[in-house]
C-alpha positions as CSV (number, residue, x, y, z in Angstrom):
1,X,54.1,-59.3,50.4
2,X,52.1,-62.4,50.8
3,X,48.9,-64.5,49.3
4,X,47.2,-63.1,52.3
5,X,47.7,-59.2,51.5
6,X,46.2,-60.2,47.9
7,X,42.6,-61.6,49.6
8,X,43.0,-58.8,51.8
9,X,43.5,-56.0,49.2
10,X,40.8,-57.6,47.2
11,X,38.4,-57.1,49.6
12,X,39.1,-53.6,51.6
13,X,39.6,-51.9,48.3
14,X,37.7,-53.9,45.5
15,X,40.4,-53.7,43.1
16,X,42.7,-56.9,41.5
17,X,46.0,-55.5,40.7
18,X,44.5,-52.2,40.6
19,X,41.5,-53.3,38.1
20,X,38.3,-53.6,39.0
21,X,34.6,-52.8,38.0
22,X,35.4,-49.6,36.2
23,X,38.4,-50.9,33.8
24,X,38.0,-51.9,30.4
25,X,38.4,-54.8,28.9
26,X,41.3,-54.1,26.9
27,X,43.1,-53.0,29.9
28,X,42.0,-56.2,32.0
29,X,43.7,-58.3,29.0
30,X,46.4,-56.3,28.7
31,X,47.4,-56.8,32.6
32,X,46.5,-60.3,32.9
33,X,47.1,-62.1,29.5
34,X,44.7,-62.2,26.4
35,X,43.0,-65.3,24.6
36,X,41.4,-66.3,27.6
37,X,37.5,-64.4,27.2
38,X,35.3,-66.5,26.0
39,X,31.6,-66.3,25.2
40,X,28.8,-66.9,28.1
41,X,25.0,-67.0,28.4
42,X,25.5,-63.7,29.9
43,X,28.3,-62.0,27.8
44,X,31.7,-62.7,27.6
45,X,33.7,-64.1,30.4
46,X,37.8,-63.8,31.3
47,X,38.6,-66.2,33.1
48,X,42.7,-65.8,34.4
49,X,42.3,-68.5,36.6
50,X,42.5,-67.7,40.3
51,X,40.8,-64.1,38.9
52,X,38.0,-63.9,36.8
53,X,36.2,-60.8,35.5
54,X,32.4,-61.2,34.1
55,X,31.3,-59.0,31.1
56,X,28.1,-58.1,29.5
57,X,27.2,-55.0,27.1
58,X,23.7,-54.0,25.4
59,X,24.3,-53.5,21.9
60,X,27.2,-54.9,20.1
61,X,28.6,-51.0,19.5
62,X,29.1,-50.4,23.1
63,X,31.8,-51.2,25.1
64,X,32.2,-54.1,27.6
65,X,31.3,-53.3,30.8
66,X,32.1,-55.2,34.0
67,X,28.9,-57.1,35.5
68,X,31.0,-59.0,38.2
69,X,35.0,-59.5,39.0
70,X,37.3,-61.2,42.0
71,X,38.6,-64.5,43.2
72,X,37.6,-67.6,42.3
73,X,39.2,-69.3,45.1
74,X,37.4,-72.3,45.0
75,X,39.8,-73.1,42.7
76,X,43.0,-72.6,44.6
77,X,43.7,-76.6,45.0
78,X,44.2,-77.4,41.1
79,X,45.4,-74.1,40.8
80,X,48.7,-74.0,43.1
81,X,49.2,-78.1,42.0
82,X,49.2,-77.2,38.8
83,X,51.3,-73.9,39.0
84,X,48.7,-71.8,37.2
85,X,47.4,-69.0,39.9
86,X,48.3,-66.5,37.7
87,X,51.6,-64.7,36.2
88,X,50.8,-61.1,37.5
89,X,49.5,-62.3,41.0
90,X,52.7,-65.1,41.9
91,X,54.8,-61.7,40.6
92,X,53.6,-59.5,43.0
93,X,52.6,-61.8,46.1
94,X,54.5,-64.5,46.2
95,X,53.3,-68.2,46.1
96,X,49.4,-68.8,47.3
97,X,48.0,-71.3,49.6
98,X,45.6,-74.4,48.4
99,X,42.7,-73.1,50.5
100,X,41.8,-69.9,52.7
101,X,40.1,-69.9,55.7
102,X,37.6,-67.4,56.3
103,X,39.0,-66.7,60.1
104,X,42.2,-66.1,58.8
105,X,40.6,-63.6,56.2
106,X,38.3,-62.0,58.8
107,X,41.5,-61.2,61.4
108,X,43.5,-59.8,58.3
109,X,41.3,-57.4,57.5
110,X,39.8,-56.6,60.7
111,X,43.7,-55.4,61.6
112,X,43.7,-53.4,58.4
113,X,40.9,-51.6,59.7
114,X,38.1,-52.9,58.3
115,X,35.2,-55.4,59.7
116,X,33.6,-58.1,57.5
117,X,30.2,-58.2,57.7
118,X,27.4,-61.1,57.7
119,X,24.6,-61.0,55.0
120,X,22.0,-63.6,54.5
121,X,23.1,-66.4,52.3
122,X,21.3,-68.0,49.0
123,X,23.4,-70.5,49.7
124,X,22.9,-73.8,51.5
125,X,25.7,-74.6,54.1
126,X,27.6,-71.3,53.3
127,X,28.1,-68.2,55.3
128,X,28.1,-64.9,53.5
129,X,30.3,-61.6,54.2
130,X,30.1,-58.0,52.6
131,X,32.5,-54.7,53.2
132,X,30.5,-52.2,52.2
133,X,32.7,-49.3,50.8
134,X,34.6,-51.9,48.2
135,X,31.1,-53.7,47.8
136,X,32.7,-57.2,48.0
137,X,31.6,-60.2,49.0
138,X,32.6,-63.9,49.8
139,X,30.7,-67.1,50.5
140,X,32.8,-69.5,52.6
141,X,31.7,-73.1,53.8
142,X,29.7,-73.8,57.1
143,X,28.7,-77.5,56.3
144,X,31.9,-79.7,54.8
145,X,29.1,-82.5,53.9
146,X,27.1,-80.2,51.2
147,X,30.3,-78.6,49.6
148,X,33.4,-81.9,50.6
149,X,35.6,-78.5,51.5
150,X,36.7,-78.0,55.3
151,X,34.4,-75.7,57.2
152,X,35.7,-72.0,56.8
153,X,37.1,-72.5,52.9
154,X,36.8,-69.7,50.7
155,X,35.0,-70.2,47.6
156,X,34.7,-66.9,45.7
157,X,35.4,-63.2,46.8
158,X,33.5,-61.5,44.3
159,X,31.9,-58.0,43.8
160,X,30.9,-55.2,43.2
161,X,27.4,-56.4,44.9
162,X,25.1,-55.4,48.0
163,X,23.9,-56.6,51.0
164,X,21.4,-58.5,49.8
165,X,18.7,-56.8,50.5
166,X,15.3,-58.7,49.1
167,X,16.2,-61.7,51.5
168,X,15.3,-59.5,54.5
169,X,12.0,-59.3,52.9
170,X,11.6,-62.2,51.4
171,X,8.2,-63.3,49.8
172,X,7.4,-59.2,50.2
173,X,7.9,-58.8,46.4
174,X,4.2,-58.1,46.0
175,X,3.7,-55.8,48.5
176,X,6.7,-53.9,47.6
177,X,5.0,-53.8,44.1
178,X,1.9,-52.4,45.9
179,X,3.7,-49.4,47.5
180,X,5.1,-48.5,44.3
181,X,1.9,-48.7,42.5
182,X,-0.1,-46.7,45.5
183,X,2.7,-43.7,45.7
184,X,3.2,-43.4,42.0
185,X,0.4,-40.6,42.0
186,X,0.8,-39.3,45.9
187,X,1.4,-35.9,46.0
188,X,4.7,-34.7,47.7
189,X,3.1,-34.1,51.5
190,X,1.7,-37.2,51.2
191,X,4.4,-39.1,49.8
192,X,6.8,-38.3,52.8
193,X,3.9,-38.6,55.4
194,X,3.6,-42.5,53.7
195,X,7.7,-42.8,54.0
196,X,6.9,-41.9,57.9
197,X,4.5,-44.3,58.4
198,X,6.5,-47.4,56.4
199,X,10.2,-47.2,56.7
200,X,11.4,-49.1,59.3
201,X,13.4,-47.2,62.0
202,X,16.1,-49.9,62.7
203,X,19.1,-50.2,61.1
204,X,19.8,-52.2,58.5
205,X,16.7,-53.2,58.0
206,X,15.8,-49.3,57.1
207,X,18.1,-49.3,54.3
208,X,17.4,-52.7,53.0
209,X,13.6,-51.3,52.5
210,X,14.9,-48.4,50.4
211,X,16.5,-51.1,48.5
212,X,13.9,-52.9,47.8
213,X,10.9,-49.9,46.8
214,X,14.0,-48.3,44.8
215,X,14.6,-51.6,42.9
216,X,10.9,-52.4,42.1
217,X,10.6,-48.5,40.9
218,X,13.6,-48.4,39.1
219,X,12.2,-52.0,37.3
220,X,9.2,-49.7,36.0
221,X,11.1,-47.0,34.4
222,X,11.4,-49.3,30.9
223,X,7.7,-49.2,29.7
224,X,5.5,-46.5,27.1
225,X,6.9,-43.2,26.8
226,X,4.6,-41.6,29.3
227,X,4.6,-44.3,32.1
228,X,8.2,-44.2,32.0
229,X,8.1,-40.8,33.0
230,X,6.0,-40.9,35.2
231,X,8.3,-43.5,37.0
232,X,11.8,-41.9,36.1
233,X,10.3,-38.7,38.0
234,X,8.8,-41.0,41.0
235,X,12.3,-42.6,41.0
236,X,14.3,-39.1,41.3
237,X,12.1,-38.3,44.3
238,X,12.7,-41.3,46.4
239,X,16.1,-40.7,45.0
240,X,15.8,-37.2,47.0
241,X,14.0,-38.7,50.0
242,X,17.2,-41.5,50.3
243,X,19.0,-38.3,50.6
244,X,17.1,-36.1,52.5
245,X,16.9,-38.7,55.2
246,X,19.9,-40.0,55.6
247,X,19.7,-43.5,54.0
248,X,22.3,-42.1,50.9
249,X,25.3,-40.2,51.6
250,X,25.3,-36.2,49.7
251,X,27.5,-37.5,47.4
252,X,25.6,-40.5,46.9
253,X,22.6,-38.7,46.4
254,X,24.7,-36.5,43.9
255,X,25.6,-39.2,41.8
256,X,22.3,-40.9,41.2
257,X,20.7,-37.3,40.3
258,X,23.6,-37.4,37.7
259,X,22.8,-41.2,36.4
260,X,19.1,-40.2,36.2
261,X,19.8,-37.2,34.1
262,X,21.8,-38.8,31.8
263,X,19.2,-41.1,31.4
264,X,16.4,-39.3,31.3
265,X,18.0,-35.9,29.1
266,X,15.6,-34.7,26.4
267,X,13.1,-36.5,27.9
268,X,9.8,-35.6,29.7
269,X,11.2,-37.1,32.5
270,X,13.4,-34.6,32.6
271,X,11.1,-31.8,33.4
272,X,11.5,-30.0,36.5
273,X,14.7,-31.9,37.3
274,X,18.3,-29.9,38.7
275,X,20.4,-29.0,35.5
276,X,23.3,-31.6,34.9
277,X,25.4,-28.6,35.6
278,X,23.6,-28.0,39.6
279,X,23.7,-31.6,39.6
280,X,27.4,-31.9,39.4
281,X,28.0,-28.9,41.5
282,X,26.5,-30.6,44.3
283,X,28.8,-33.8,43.4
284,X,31.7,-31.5,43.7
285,X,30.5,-29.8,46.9
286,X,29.7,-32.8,48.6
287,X,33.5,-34.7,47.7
288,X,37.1,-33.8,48.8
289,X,39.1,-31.7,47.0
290,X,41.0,-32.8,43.4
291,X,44.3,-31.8,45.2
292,X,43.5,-34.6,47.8
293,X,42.0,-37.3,45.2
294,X,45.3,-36.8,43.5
295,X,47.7,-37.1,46.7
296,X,45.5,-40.5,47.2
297,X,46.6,-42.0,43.9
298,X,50.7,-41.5,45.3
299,X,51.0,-41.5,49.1
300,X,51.4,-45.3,50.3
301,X,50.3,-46.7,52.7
302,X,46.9,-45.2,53.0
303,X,44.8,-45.9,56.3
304,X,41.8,-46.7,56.3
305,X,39.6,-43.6,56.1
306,X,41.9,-42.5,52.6
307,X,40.7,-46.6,51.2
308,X,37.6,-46.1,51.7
309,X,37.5,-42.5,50.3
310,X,39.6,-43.9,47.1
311,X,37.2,-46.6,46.8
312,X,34.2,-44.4,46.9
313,X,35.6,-41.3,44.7
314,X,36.7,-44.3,41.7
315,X,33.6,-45.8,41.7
316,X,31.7,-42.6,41.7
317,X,33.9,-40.6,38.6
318,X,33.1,-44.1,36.9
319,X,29.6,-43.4,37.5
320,X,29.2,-39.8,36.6
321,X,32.0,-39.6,33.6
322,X,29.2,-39.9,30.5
323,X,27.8,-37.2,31.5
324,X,30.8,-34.9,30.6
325,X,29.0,-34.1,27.0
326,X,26.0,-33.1,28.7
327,X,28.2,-29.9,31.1
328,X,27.1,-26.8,29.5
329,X,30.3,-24.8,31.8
330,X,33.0,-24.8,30.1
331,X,35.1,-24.7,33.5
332,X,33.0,-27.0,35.0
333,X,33.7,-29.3,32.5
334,X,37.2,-28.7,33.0
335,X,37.1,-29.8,36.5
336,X,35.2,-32.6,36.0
337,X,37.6,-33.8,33.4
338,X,40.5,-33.5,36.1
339,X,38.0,-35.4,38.3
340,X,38.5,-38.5,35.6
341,X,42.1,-38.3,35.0
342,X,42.1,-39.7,38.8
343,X,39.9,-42.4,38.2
344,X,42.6,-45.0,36.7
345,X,45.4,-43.8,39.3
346,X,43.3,-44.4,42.1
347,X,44.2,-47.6,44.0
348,X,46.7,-48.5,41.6
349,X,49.3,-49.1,43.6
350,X,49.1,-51.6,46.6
351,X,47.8,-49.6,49.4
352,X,48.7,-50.8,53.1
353,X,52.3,-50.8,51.3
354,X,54.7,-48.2,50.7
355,X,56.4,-50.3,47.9
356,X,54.9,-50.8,44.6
């Protein structure tokens, strides 16, 4: 194996060595060296050197949850002059190269199967790319002048993240605001004869709408008791609308009724929702099978349809896993605890390889 199948694995599976947004920090330390997180304005950072993984938690009893992760690789110059890419990494891949080109990347993982695609940028004199299964993304250099890097350099490959959606609509903010404030108290008809009339019919436009009136609804769900659930229950029907129309996937649209209700349990909010028990049911119906999830975390190499499926199902157990306490089936509960066993295993091993 080579640098190249690292910057490549990075981004068609979003995982470093098999870590990634749903690993703990322990485990992150344990892989890639401790007493190198430090404090940050915005948690704790670990920074490995060529890798570096973001933190941030609410309350100092919880546990540290990953906020961003990936490959500094603006780094790479000091990094392989000074010998310090990284213990784990120079193990399994071999030496790296000083800087990587963005072509280069693009054609590697376009013959893995998988196609790089173009965002807008908050960046001047950058070019941004996304894959949307591993939810990664890397800024590389268009103008050599603003950033003294050849055009094409890599800078960072970092996720989990989205396609930017608020720069297709940018300087919309307030109208967006306005929606949500008009269909907060539309009844149902209404509400999906107002979706009719607003959502854009051309992709991806249509889903980076969704984004947007999602976000600016899910932003109102922190206020008094009673507007809050008022919001929580406007933000489970979009929620159902996303799915209902085709901008969320069924499981998708499983696992946010899941998030929400383990939110909004005991709650008014609450009222009228699915049980947490229909909720994962339709999880379950709408995923493979636990006997395939499992023959995903051995058989190497995987193609391209069983990454992004690994991708999907580790993120999503990491998603829907706290609300295990809330199963009132015993067997259901069973299952779903089968369901997280999976969730480390799952692309663990390098995946376009047979070898480990």
């Amino acid at each position: 194996m080579g640098d190249m199948d690292f910057f490549v694995d990075l981004m068609i599976t979003g995982a470093v060595l098999g870590f990634d947004h749903t690993s703990d920090l322990a485990d992150v330390e344990e892989e890639f060296g401790h007493g190198q997180t430090f404090e940050a304005p915005s948690g704790v950072i670990s920074d490995f050197g060529l890798v570096e993984f973001g933190w941030l938690r609410d309350r100092p009893q919880d546990e540290w949850a990953v906020i961003y992760f990936g490959a500094q690789t603006h780094r790479l110059p000091w990094l392989t002059s000074d010998d310090q890419v990284g213990v784990p990494l120079v193990d399994r891949y071999g030496g790296f190269r000083p800087r990587l080109d963005v072509g280069e990347l693009r054609d590697a993982v376009q013959a893995c199967g998988f196609t790089l695609h173009e965002r807008p940028s908050y960046n001047d004199g950058c070019v941004e790319y996304w894959e949307p299964t591993s939810r990664m993304g890397l800024i590389a250099v268009t103008d050599p002048d603003e950033w003294e890097e050849p055009s094409g350099t890599v800078l960072k490959m970092l996720g989990p993240g989205g396609r930017h959606a608020w720069l297709s609509f940018k300087g919309s903010e307030q109208m967006f605001k306005s929606y949500a404030d008009h269909v907060l108290s539309l009844s149902e008809p209404r509400l999906a004869a107002w979706l009719d009339q607003r959502e854009p019919d051309v992709e991806p436009r249509r889903i980076d709408w969704w984004d947007c009136l999602r976000s600016v609804v899910a932003g109102r769900t922190g206020g008094t008791f009673t507007d809050s659930a008022r919001w929580w229950r406007l933000r489970t029907v979009l929620d159902r609308h996303a799915g209902e129309r085709g901008v969320d996937r069924e499981d998708e649209a499983a696992v946010n009724l899941i998030t929400t209700l383990v939110e909004v349990r005991d709650s008014e909010a609450a009222d009228g929702l699915p049980t947490m028990d229909e909720a994962v049911e339709r999880w379950l119906a709408a995923t493979t099978t636990v006997a395939h999830a499992a023959r995903l975390c051995t058989e190497r190499p995987l193609g391209p349809a069983d990454i992004r499926l690994s991708r999907r199902l580790r993120s999503q157990i990491h998603a829907i896993q706290p609300c295990l306490p809330h199963v009132s089936s015993a067997v259901l509960a069973d299952e779903l605890r089968a369901w997280i066993e999976l969730k480390r295993p799952l692309l663990r091993l390098p995946v376009s390889h047979g070898g480990v």
